[in-house]
N, C-alpha and C positions, 0 to 999 in steps of 0.2 A: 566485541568479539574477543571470544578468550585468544591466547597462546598455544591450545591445542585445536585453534579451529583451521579451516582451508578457504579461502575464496574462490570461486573461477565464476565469470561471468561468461554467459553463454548469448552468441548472436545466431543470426539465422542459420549461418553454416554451421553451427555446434550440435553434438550430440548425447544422448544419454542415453545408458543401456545398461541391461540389469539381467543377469543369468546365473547359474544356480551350477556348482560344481561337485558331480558327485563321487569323485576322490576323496573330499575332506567334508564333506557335507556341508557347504557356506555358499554363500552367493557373491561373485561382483560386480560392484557397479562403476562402468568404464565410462566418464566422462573426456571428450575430448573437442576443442574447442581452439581455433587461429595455432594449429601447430602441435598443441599441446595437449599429452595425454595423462588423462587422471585416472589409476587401476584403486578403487580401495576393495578391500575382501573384508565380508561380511559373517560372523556367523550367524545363526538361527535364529537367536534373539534380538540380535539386530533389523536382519529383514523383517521381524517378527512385528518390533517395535516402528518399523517404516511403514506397511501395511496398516496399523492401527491408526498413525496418524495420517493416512491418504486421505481419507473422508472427510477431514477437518479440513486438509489443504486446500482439495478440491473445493468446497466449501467455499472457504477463503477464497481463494482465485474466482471464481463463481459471481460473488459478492463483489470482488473488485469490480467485475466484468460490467456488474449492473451501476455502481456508482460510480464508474466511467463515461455509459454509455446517459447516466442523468446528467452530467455534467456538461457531456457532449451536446444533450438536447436544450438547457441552460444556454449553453454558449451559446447554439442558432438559434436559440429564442431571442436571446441579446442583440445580436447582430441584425436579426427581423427589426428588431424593436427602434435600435439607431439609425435603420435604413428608412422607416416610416417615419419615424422621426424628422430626419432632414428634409423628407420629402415634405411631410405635416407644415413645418416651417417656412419653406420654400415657397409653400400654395398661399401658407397666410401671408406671406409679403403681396404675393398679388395679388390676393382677396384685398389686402386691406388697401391697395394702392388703387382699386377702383371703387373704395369707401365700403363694402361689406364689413363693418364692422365687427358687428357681433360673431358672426362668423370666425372671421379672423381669429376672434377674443378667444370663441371657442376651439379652432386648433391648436393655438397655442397651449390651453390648459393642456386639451388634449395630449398633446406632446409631452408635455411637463410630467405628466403624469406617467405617460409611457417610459420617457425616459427614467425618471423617478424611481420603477420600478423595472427595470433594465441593472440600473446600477444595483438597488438590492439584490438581484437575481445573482451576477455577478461578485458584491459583497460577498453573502451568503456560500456560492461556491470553493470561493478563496478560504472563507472559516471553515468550511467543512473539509478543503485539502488537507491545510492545514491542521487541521483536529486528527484525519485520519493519520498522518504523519507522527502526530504527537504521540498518538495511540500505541502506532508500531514502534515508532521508538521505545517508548514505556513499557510495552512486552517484552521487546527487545532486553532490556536491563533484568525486565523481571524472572526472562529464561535464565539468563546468563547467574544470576543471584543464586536462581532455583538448583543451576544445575553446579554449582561452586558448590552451596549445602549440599546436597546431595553427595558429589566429592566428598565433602567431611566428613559426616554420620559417614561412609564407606570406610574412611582409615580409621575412621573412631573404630566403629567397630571391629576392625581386621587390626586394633589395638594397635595404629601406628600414632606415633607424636603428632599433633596438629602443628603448622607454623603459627608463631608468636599470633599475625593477624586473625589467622582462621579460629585460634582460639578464644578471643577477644566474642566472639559473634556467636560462638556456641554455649548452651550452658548444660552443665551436665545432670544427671540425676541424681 
């Protein structure tokens, strides 16, 4: 997060609102959240550029929604799976304590197997948090990069000095 950014995290009692001012022709967007109120004012090309990326956002949220709700279905598969499980185990001690052997033999693979693949189910979730994580992080760095250059090429061009860093990263024509 750059130096010119803002946080507010917003819980259920928070709100967002977004209106459009036709004294100065801009819009803004009134965040307020546990007490606190966020006024920022927009001009045109801002709301402009908010609008373009909704459809991405939505999108994204969209996306989360569904690789939540697999995850979610994962988990009670899991939890299915170590519930049969115990119970699997349980039957074969009595199966096998009045000599059903094979039987026995046989829930137990069974088990094993279920379990077996319980934990990969599980595994697999974990890596895939995890990966989505890494993911957004990694965009995360690669806005903030994107929108640093961007900052530059601007004062390059509006012919201002770059600092010592910014210049290190840029090469000119």
């Amino acid at each position: 997060m750059s130096v010119d950014s803002v946080s507010i995290s917003l819980d259920g009692n928070g709100s967002v609102r977004l209106w459009t001012r036709r004294c100065d022709e801009s819009a803004c967007l009134v965040i307020e959240t546990s007490g606190t109120y966020c006024e920022i004012a927009m001009d045109r090309v801002h709301v402009e550029a908010l609008r373009d990326q909704l459809p991405e956002v939505l999108a994204g949220l969209d996306l989360w929604a569904v690789e939540d709700d697999g995850c979610a279905k994962a988990a009670v598969a899991e939890r299915r799976a170590v519930q049969a499980v115990a119970r699997a185990l349980d039957l074969a001690v009595a199966v096998e304590e009045v000599g059903v052997h094979d039987v026995s033999t046989s829930l137990r693979a069974a088990a094993t197997e279920a379990s077996g693949r319980a934990e990969a189910a599980d595994a697999a979730v974990r890596a895939f948090g995890n990966a989505t994580v890494e993911v957004d992080y990694a965009t995360e760095k690669l806005n903030y990069a994107m929108s640093a250059a961007e900052a530059a090429l601007r004062r390059l061009r509006n012919g201002d000095q770059l600092p010592e860093r910014a210049v290190s990263g840029v090469q000119r024509r």
